[in-house]
N, C-alpha and C positions, 0 to 999 in steps of 0.2 A: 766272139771267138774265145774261148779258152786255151791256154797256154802251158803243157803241163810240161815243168823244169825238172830234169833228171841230171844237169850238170854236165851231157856227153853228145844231146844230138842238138841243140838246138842251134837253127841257121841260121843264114842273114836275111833271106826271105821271110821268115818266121819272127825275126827280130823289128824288120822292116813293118811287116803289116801289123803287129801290135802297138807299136809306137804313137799308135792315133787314140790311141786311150779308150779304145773298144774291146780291148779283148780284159780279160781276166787269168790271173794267174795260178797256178796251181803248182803243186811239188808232189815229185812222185814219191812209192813208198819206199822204192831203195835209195834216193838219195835223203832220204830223211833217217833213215837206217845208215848211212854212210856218215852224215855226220853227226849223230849221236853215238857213234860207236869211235870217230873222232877223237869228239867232244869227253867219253871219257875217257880214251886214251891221256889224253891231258890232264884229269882230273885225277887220274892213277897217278902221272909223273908228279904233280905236285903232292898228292898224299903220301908218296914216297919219299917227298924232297928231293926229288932232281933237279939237276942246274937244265931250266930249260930258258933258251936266249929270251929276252923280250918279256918272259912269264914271271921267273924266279929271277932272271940279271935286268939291270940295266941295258939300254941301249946306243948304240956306236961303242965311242971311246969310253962308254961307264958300261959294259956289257960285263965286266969282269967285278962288277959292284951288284954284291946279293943282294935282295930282294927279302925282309923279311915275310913271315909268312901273314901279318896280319897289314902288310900294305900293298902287296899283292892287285887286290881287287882296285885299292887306289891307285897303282901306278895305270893299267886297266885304262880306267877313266880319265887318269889327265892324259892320255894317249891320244886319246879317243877327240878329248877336248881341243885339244894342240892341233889337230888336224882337223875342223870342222870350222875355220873359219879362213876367211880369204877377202878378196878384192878382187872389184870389176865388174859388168855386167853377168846377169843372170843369163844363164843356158834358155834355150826354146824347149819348150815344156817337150818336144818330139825327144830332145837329145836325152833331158832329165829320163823320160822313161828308159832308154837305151839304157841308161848306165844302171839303171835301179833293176831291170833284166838281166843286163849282165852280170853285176854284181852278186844276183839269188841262183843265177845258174852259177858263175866258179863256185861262190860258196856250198851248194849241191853236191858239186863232187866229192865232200866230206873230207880233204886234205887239210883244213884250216884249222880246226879244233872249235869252231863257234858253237854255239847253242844253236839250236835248231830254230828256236820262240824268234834269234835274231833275224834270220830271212823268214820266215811266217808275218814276223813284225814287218820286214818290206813287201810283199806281198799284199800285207791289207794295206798299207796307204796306197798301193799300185791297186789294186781291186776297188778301194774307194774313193779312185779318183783322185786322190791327193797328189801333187807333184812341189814338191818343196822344189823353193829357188836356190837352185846351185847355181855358185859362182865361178869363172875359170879359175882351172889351179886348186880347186877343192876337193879332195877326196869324199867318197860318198860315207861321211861317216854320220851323219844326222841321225839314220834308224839305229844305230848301236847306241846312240846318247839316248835317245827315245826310251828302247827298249830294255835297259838296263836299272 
């Protein structure tokens, strides 16, 4: 079965039945358009120098702490870092694919500003059978470490 993510119709019946690691994924062409168009929304606000939260500031109680422009990409990654690691047993490979679908669909809908290569990147280890072992309490941030 093939699975094509637009970020707007996909069900739980359709979530359900790919979960057995038979189906393969796909992205349509307007949510791939959706977030590329995002994605350089973003890259405009930083070319601009805009205070964007999280991008150009810190975050929580340091949100109001700029962000120069050449560690940018590094705060980025220790982000990314800081949340990919956890304790406790590993999720059932059915759950892992759930979250790694849902994850490619919200990102779909092109509101996040991600790169596109990032969900294509979770897509192929979901096409290749990959299912990395998520732990409780982990956000799915492994394919952004990956793919960056």
């Amino acid at each position: 079965m093939e699975l094509l993510l637009d970020g707007h119709s996909l069900t739980i019946d359709q979530l359900y039945r790919a979960s057995d690691g038979n189906t393969s994924l796909s992205i349509a062409k307007s949510a791939r358009t959706a977030m590329q168009k995002s994605r350089n929304t973003v890259e405009q606000w930083i070319a601009n120098k805009e205070i964007i939260y999280g991008v150009t500031t810190g975050f929580g109680e340091f949100s109001n702490v700029h962000i120069p422009m050449d560690k940018i990409e590094a705060l980025q990654r220790n982000l990314i870092m800081s949340h990919a690691a956890g304790a406790g047993e590993p999720l059932p490979d059915e759950v892992v694919r759930c979250m790694m679908i849902l994850r490619a669909n919200a990102l779909a809908k092109g509101f996040s500003g991600i790169r596109p290569e990032t969900v294509e990147f979770i897509m192929r280890f979901f096409n290749a059978g990959i299912v990395l072992s998520y732990l409780h309490r982990v956000p799915l941030d492994h394919p952004a470490i990956s793919s960056s």
